[in-house]
C-alpha positions as a printed Julia matrix, in Angstrom:
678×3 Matrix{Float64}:
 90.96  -21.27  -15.08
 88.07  -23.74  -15.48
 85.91  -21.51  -12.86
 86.65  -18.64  -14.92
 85.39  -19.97  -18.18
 82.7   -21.62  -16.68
 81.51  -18.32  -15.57
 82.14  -17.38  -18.67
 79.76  -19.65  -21.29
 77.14  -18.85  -18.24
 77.06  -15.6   -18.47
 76.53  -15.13  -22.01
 73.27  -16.97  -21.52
 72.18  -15.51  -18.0
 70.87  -12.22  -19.8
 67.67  -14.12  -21.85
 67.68  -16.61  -19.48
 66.9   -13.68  -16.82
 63.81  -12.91  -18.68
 62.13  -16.3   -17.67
 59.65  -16.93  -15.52
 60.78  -18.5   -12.17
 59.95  -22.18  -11.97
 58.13  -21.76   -9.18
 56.0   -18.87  -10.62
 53.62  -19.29  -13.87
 52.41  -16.21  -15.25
 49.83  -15.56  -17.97
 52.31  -14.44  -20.88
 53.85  -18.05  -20.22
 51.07  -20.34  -19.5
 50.71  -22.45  -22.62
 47.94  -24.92  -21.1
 46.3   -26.35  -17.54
 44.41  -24.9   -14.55
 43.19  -21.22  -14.41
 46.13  -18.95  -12.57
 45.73  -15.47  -11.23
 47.96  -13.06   -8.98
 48.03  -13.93   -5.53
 50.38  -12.51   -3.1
 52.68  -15.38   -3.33
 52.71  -15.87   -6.76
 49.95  -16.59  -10.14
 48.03  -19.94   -8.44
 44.56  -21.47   -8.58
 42.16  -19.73   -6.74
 38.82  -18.59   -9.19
 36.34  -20.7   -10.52
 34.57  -18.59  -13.39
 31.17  -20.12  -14.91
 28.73  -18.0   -16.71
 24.71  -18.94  -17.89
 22.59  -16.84  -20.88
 18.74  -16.59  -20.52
 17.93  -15.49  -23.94
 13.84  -13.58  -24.64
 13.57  -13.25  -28.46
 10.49  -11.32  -29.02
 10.11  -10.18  -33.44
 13.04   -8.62  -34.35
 14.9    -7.98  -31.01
 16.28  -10.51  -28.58
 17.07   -9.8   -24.7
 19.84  -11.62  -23.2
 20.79  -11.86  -19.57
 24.48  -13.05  -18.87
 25.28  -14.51  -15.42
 28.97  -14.97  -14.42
 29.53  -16.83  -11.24
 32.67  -16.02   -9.37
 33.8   -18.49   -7.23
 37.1   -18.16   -4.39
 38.55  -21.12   -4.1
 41.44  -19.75   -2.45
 42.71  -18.9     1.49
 42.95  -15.11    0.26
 40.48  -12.35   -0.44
 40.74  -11.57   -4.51
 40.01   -9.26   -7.25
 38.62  -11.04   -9.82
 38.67   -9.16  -13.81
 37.37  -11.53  -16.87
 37.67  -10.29  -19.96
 34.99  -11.32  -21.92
 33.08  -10.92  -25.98
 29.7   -10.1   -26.26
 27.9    -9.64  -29.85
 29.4    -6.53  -31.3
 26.19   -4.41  -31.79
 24.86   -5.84  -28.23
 22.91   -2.67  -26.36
 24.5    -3.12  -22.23
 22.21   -1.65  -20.39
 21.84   -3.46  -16.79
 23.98   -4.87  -14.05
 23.17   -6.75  -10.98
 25.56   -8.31   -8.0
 24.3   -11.25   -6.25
 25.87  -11.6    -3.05
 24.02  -14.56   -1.43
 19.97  -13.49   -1.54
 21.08   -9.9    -1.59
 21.15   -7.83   -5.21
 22.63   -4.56   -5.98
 21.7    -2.81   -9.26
 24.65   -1.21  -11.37
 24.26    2.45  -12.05
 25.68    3.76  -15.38
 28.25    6.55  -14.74
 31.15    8.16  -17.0
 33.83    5.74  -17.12
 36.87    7.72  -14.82
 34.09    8.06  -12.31
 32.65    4.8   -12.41
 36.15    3.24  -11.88
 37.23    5.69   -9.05
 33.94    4.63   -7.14
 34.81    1.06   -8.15
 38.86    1.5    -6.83
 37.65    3.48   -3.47
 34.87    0.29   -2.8
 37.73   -1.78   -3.6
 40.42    0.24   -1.31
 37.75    0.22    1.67
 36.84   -3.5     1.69
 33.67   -3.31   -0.12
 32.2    -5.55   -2.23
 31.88   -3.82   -6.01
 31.44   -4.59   -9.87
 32.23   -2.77  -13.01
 31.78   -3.64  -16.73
 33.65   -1.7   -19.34
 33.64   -1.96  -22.97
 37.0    -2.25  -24.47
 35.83   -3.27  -27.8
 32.31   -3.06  -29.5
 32.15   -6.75  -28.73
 34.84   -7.27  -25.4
 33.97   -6.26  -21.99
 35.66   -6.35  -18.53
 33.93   -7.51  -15.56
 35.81   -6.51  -12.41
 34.58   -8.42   -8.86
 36.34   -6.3    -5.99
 36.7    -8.12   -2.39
 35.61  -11.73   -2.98
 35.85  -13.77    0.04
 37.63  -16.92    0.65
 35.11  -19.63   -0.21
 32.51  -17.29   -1.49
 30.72  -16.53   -4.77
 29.63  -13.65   -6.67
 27.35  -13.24   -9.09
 27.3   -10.59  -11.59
 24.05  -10.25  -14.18
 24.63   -8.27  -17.3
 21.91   -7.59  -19.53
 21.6    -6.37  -23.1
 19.14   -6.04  -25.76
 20.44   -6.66  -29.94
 18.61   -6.77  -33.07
 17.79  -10.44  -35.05
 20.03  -10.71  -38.38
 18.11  -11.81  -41.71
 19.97  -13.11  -45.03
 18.35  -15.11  -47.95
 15.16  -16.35  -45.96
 16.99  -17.02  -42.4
 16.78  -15.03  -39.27
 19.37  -15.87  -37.04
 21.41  -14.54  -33.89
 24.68  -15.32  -32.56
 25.99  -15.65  -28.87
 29.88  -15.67  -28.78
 31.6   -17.49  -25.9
 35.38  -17.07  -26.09
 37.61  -14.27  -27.91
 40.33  -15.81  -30.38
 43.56  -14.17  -29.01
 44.25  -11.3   -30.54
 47.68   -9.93  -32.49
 49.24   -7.04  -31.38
 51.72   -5.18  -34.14
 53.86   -2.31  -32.77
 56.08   -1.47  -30.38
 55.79   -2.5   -26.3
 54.71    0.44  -24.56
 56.92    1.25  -20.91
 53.34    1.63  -18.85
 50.25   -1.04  -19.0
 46.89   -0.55  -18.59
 46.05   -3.81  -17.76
 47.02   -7.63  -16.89
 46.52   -9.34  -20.29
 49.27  -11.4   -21.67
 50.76   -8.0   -24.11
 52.39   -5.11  -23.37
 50.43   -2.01  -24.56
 51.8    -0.8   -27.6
 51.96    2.18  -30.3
 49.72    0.34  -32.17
 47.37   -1.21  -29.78
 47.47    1.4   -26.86
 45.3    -0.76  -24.74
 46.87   -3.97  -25.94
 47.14   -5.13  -22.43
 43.41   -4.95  -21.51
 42.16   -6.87  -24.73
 44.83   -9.94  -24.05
 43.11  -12.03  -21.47
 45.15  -14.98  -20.75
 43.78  -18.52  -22.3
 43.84  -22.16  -21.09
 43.28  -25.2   -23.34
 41.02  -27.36  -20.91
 38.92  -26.49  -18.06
 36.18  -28.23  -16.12
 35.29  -24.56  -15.09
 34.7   -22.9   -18.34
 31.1   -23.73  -18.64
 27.9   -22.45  -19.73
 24.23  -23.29  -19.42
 21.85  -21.93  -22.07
 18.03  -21.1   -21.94
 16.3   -19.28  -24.69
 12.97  -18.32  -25.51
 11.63  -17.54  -29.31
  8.78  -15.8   -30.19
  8.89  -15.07  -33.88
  5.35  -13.49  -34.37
  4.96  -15.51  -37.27
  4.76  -19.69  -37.83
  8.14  -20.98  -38.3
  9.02  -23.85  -40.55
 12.82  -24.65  -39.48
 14.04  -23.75  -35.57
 17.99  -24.77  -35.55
 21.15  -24.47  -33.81
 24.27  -24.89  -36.36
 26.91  -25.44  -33.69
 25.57  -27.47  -30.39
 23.3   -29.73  -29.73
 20.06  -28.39  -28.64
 16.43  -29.62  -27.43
 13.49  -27.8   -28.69
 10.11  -27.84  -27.52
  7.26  -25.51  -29.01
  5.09  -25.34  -32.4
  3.58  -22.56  -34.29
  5.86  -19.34  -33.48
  7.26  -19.83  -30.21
  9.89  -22.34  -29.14
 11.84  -23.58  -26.09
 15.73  -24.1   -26.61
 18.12  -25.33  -24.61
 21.1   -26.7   -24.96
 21.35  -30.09  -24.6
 23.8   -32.33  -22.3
 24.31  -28.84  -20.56
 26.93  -27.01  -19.42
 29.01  -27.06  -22.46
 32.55  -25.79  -22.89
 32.89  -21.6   -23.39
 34.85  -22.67  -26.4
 32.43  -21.89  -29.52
 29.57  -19.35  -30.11
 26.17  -20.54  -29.77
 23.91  -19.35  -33.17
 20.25  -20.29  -33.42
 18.52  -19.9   -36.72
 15.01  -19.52  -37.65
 12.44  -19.57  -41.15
  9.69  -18.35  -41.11
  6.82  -20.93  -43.08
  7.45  -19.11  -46.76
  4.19  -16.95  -47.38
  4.51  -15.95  -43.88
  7.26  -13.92  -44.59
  6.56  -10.48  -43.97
  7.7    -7.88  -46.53
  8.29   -4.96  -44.47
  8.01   -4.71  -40.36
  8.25   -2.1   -37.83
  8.58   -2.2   -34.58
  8.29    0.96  -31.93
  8.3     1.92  -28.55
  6.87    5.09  -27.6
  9.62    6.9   -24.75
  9.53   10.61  -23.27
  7.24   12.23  -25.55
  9.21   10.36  -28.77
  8.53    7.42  -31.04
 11.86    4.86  -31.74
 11.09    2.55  -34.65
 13.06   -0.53  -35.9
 12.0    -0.83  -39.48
 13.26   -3.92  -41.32
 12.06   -4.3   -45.26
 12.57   -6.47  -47.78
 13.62   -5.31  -51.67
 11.03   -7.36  -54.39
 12.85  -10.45  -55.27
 12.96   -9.88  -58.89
 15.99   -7.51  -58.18
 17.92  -11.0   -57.67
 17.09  -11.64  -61.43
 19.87  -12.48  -63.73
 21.14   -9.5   -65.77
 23.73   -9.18  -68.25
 27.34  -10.75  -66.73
 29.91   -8.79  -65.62
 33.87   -9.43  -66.35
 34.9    -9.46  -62.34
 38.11   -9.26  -61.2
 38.12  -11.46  -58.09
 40.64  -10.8   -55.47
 40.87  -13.15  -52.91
 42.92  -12.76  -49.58
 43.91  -15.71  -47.16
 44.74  -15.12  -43.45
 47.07  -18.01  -42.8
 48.87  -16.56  -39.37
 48.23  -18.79  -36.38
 45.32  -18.52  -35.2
 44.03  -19.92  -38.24
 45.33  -23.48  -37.49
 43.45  -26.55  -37.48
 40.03  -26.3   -38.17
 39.94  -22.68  -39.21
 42.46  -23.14  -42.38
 40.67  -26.1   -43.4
 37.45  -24.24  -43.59
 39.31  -21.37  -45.6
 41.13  -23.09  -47.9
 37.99  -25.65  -48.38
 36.06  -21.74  -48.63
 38.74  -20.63  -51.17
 38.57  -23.38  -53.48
 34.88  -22.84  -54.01
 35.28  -19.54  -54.88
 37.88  -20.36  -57.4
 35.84  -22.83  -58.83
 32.6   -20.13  -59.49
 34.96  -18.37  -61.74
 34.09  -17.62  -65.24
 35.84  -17.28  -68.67
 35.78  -13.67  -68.32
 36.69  -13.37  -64.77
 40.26  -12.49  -63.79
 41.92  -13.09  -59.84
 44.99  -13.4   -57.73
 45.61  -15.15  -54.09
 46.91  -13.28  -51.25
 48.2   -15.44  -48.09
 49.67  -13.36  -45.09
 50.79  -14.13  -41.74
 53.82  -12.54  -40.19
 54.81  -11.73  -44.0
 52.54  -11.0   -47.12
 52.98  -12.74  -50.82
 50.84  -13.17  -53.46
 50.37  -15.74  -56.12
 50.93  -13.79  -59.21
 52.05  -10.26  -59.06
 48.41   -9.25  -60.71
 45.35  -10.46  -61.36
 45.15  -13.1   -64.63
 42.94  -14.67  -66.68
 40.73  -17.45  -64.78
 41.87  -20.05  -67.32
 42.07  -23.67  -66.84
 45.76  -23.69  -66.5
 46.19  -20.46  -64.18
 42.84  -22.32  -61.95
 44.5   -25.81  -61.78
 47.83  -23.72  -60.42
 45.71  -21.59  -57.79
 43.95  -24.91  -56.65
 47.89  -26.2   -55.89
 48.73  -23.3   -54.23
 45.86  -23.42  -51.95
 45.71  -26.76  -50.69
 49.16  -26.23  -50.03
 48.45  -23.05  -47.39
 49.55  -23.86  -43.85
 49.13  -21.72  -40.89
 51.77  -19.95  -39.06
 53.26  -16.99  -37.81
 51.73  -13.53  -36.36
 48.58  -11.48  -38.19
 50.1    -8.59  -39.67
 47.0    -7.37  -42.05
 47.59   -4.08  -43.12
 50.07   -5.21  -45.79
 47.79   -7.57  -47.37
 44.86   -5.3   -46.9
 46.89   -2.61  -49.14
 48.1    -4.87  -52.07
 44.16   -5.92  -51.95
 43.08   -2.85  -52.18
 45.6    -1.23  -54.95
 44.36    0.78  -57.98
 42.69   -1.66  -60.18
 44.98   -2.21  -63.48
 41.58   -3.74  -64.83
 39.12   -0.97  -65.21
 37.04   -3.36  -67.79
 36.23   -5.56  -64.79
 34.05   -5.08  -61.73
 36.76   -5.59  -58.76
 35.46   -7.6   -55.24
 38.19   -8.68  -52.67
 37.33  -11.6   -51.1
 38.74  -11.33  -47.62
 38.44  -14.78  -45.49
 39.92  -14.34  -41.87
 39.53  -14.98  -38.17
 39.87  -11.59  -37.35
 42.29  -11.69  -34.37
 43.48   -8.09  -34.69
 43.84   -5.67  -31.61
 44.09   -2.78  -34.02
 40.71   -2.64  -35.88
 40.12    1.16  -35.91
 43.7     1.67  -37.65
 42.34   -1.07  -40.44
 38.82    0.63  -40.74
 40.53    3.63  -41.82
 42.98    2.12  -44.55
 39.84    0.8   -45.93
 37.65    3.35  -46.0
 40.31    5.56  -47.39
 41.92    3.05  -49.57
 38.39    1.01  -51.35
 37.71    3.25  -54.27
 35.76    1.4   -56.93
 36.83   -1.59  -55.26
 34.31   -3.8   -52.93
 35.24   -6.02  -49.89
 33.13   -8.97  -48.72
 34.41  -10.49  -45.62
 34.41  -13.96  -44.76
 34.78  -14.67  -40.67
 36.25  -18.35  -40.07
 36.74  -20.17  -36.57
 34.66  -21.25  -34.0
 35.11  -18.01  -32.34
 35.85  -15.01  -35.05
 36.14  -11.37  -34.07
 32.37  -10.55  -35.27
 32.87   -6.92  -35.05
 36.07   -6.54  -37.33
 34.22   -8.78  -40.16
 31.03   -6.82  -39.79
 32.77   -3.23  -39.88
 35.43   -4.11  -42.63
 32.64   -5.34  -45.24
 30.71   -2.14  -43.99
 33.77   -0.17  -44.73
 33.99   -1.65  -48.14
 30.68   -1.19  -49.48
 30.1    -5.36  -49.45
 28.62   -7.84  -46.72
 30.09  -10.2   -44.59
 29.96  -14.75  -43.94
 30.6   -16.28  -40.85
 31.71  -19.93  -41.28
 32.19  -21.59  -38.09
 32.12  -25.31  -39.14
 32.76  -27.78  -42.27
 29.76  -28.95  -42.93
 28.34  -25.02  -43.89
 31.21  -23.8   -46.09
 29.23  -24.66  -49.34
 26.36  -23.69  -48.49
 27.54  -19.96  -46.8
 29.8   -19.71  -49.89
 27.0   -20.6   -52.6
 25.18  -17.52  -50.96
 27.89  -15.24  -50.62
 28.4   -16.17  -54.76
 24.89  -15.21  -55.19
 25.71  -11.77  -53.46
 29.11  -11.58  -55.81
 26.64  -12.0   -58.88
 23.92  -10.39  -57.92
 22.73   -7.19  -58.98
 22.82   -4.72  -56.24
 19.99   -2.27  -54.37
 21.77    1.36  -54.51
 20.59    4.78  -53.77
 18.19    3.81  -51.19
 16.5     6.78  -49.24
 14.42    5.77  -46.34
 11.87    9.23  -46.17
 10.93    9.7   -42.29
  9.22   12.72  -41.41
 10.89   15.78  -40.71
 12.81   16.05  -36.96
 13.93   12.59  -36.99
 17.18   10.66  -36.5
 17.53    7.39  -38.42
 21.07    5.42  -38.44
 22.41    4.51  -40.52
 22.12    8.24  -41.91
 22.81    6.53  -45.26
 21.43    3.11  -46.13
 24.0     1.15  -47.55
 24.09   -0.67  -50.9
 22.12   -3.94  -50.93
 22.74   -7.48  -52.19
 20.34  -10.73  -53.18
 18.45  -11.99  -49.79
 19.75   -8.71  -47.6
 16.81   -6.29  -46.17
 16.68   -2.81  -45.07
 17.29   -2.0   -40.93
 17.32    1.27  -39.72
 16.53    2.82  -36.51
 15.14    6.01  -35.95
 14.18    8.46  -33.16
 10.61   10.53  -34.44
  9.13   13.13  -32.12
  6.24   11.94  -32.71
  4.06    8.57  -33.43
  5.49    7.2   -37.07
  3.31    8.13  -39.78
  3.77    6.25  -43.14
  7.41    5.68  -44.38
  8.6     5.87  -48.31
 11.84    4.21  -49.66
 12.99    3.89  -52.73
 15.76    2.43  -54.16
 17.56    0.94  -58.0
 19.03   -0.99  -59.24
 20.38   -2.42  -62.96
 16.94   -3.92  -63.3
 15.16   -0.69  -62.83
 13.31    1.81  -60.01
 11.46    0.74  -56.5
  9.53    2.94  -54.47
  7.43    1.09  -51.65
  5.57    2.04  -48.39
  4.99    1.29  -45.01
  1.6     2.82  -43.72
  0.56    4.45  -40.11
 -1.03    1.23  -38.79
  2.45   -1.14  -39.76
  4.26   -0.56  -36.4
  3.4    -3.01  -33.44
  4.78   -1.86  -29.98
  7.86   -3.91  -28.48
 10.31   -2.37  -24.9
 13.76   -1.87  -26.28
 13.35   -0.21  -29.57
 14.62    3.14  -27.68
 17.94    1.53  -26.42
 18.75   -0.12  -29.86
 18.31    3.28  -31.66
 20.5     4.74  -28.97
 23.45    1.49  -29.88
 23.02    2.84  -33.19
 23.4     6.46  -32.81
 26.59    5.9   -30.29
 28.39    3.56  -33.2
 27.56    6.27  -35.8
 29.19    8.55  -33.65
 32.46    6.45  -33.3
 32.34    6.09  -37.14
 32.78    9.66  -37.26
 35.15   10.22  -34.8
 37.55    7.54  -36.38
 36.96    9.26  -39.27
 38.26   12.5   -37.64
 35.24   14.37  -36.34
 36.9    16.13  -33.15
 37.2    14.03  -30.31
 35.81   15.74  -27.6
 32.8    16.54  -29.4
 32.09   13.18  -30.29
 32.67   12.02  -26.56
 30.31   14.58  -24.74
 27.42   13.34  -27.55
 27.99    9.86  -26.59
 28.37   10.21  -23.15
 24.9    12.46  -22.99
 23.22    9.32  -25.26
 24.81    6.25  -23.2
 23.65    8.58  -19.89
 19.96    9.42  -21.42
 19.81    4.99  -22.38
 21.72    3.81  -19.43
 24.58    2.19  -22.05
 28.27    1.41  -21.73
 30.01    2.54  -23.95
 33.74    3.44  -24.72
 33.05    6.39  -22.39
 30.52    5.2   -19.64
 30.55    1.96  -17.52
 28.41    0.14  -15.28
 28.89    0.37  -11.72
 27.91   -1.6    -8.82
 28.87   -1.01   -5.06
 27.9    -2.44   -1.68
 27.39   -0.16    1.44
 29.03   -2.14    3.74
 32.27   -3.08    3.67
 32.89   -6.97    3.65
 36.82   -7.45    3.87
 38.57   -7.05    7.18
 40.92   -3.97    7.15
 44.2    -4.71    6.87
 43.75   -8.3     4.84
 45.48   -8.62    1.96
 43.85   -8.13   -1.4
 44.63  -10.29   -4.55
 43.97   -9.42   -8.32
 42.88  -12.25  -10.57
 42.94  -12.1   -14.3
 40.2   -15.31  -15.13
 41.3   -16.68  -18.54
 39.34  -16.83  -22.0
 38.99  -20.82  -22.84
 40.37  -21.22  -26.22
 38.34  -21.53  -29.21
 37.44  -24.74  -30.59
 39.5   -26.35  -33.44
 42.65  -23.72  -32.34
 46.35  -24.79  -31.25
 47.96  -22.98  -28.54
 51.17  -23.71  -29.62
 50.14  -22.58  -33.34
 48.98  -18.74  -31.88
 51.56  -18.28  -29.01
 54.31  -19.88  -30.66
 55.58  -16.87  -32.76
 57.44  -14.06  -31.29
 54.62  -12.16  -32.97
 51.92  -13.33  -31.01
 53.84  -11.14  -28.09
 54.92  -14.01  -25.98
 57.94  -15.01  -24.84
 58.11  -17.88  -27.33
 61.41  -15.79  -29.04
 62.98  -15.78  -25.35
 62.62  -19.66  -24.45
 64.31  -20.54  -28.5
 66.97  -18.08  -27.7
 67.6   -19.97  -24.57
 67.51  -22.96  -26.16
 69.69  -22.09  -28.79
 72.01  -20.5   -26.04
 72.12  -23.63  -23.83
 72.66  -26.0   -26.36
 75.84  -23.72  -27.44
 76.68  -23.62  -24.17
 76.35  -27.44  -23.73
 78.78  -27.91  -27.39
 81.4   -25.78  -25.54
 81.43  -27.25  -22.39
 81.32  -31.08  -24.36
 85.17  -29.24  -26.45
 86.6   -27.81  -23.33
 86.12  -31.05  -21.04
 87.01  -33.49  -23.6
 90.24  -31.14  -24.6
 91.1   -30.47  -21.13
 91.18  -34.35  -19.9
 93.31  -35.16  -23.08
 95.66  -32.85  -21.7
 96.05  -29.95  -24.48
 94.29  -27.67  -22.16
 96.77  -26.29  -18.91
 95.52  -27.98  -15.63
 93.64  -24.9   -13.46
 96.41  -23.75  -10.61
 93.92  -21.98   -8.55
């Protein structure tokens, strides 16, 4: 009798307890913190050391960047490494080398089935090989077939991107770590890939864009070399997250970081001013390629189109991510970000406060009146927000975006996020289809934000977009994104190019104080002058850029090409056919020597380097996790796809398990339970 109910209480917990990972086995959905682990014939173990250096060229208006990731085997076995890594979101890939000891092997760029069956047959016959795939406009996949025990492979990615300019500052950003992602929908029965999700009807390649994540390692390193050469004399050279030594005068610098390596935990961003009547108006930049001009043109609107005109009544939205990846640093920054924007609201003004996480709630059912009394309650609420609990955006992002009840008032959502969505494209859409009159301005928080989501959403909405990665800059960022908010904007801009050639974007977007005009374009022949013109509620503009205003720089062709590949994805999420839209990209990554969603980068060794018939282990390397972020905040919610809901469930079942066996023993020696006759 006692046997039997023993077995009983046991085996209502044996069927989540199942679900565990063995003790002796650690596997990426389940590692919480420690070493780096990958998939080894006996089990996940440390094996790979991963550490990765950027030599960065910044030449005018375009940068060059070569990434080195060193692969090293620690391990008895041969392995597979894959690392799963960001790179800026409108980054140009365009070259890869493998170092194998003094020996290099260029990548070719091939459509992507083909490029990974010559990457699985090198892999099959004991080759060494390399492949980089985009799986987002800023993650790649670097796959390292056949490392040896004790050996270490290089692989060299490089890729050309454009400077950024706002309000007097030309900056660039170099991200180091991916903020894990949330994954809504339902698990998938297949995977792609190795990450820590299941694939799912949301997120179809959930499982490729979840690398798993360690708190500390002594591994996760990088070393940082750049050089700038701005064309012009700089007044202010700056990093705003690392420490950094800089050596140089006039327009051209040294940087490097100092007290290097430095943890892969938070993006890099450099920063530049030019001396202030050095500031050039208007540039271009071309490179003449097969019989055809490319030109980057970048120009500034006059400043008096910042003047003050008459105020507008706004009705201010503002929406909060507070899910769990926002903990620690990153919700002090937005609720520090938050309470400055509540504070630049005016009599006239109305607003509301949207928090979501795993649910979605607002702080008044509409927008009201940015009185004293209804400000003083906001300010309450805010400092209040915690962070918890999965990312489910789409909710929040359509009670933002709902008809406007206020048709007296201009209407700006104020979006302030991480990012750490899987299913951007889905989100994208909603807005685009769902904005009307409204505008969104995103603001990116963390040390390690999902640039592209940020960038595309306020592109989707008709607005711009902050990053705010520390503190010390929220007042600062915000005071200039209130300047945008106020602002009268540049609209109808036409950029007049001569006939036959291709400029993205095909329409210039609306502009706000500080922001300049950047379009690429592909001309058959050498540029002649350019008109634009443009209004706004201050009146007309018409300006030009003569014959003589280009200067020659390499890699104007390749960022046209980045350009006219994401236009192309615009329209396909937009519902242009897909196969269409796939054969023009592929011919433009092929023509530019690009990956893209549809080509990779391939590299394979001729001579096979694993002994046939030894075994072959895979390796997913882990992302380090962002700076100022809690693991157990992100992958402590059954919504961050986990098995954080299986190990509570156990709890909960052992700890009934343990009340039941504490009744039955104690009842049973008292002697009101019947002695066992077996």
């Amino acid at each position: 009798m006692q046997r039997a109910i023993l077995i009983a209480l046991l085996s209502i917990a044996w069927p989540a307890y199942s679900q565990q990972v063995p003790v002796d086995e650690v596997s990426p959905a389940a590692m919480q913190a420690g070493s780096l682990l990958f998939r080894m014939k006996e089990g996940y173990v440390v094996a790979t050391r991963m550490s990765t250096s950027y030599d960065v060229r910044i030449a005018g208006l375009a940068a060059r960047v070569s990434v080195r990731q060193s692969f090293r085997n620690d391990g008895a076995d041969w392995v597979e490494g894959i690392y799963v890594f960001p790179l800026p979101d409108e980054a140009a890939v365009d070259h890869l080398r493998m170092h194998i000891g003094e020996r290099i092997i260029e990548g070719e760029i091939r459509e992507k089935e083909q490029a990974r069956e010559e990457y699985e047959q090198a892999k099959t016959e004991g080759r060494k090989a390399s492949l980089v795939e985009q799986e987002r406009a800023n993650m790649f996949t670097t796959s390292v077939a056949n490392i040896a025990p004790g050996e270490t492979v290089v692989v060299e990615i490089e890729y050309l991107e454009s400077v950024r300019y706002d309000d007097g500052l030309f900056s660039i950003r170099f991200p180091l770590t991916i903020t894990p992602r949330y994954i809504p929908g339902q698990s998938l029965p297949d995977r792609q890939g190795s990450g820590w999700s299941a694939d799912t009807t949301s997120v179809a390649d959930a499982s490729r864009i979840t690398p798993p994540v360690v708190e500390g390692s002594a591994d996760h390193e990088a070393e940082f070399h750049a050089v700038l050469d701005a064309g012009v004399p700089l007044e202010l050279v700056a990093s705003r997250y690392h420490v950094v030594d800089i050596d140089g005068s006039g327009s051209r610098y040294e940087i490097d970081l100092a007290g290097s390596p430095v943890p892969l935990d938070h993006d890099i961003e450099l920063s530049w001013r030019p001396v202030p009547d050095r500031l050039p108006r208007a540039t271009m930049f071309t490179e003449k390629l097969g019989g055809e001009t490319y030109a980057l043109l970048m120009m500034l609107p006059p400043d008096d189109f910042t003047a003050p005109g008459q105020p507008m009544s706004r009705e201010l939205v503002f929406v909060i991510d507070t899910s769990g990846s926002m903990h620690g640093t990153s919700i002090e920054q937005a609720r520090r970000a938050l309470s400055l924007a509540l504070d630049g609201l005016g009599p006239a003004d109305r607003f509301n406060v949207i928090q979501f996480n795993s649910m979605t709630s607002s702080l008044y059912p509409d927008s009201v009146a940015a009185t004293h009394t209804n400000l003083e309650v906001a300010r309450r609420y805010v400092a209040g927000l915690t962070a918890n609990g999965g990312t489910e955006m789409r909710p929040a992002l359509e009670r933002a975006l709902a008809s406007a009840k206020f048709e007296s008032h201009l209407r700006q959502v104020i979006f302030i996020t991480d990012g750490s969505v899987g299913n951007e494209e889905e989100l994208f859409r909603l807005i685009e289809t769902g904005l009307g009159g409204t505008r969104l301005f995103t603001v990116g928080i963390g040390s390690a934000p999902n640039g592209w989501f940020m960038r595309k959403a306020a592109e989707a909405g008709r607005g711009t977009f902050t990053t705010i990665s520390a503190l010390h800059e929220v007042n600062e960022k915000m005071e200039r994104l209130f300047r945008k908010l106020e602002a009268p904007q540049v609209t109808d801009i036409v950029v007049e190019w001569p006939a036959g050639a291709e400029a993205y974007p095909q329409t210039v977007p609306d502009l706000y104080a500080g922001e300049p005009i950047v379009v690429r374009a592909r001309i058959p022949a050498d540029p002649p002058a350019v008109r634009i013109r443009g209004r706004s509620l201050l009146g007309g503009w018409d300006a030009e850029l003569g014959r003589d205003a280009g200067e020659p720089q390499v890699g104007m062709a390749a960022l046209w090409a980045r350009a006219r590949i994401e236009d192309l994805m615009d329209r396909r999420r937009r519902g242009a056919p897909e196969e269409e839209i796939r054969a023009q990209v592929v011919t433009t990554a092929l023509a530019h020597h690009l990956v893209s969603k549809y080509t990779s980068l391939v590299a394979v060794d001729k001579t096979p380097a694993r002994p046939a018939g030894a075994p072959l282990g895979k390796e997913q390397v882990p992302n380090l996790l962002p700076y100022g972020q809690s693991m157990s905040a992100i992958f402590g919610f059954p919504a961050t796809a986990t098995p954080a809901g299986i190990y509570r469930m156990n709890g909960i079942l052992l700890m009934l398990i343990g009340w039941l066996l504490f009744i039955y023993f104690r009842f049973w020696k008292s002697g009101n339970v019947p002695p066992n006759d077996d």
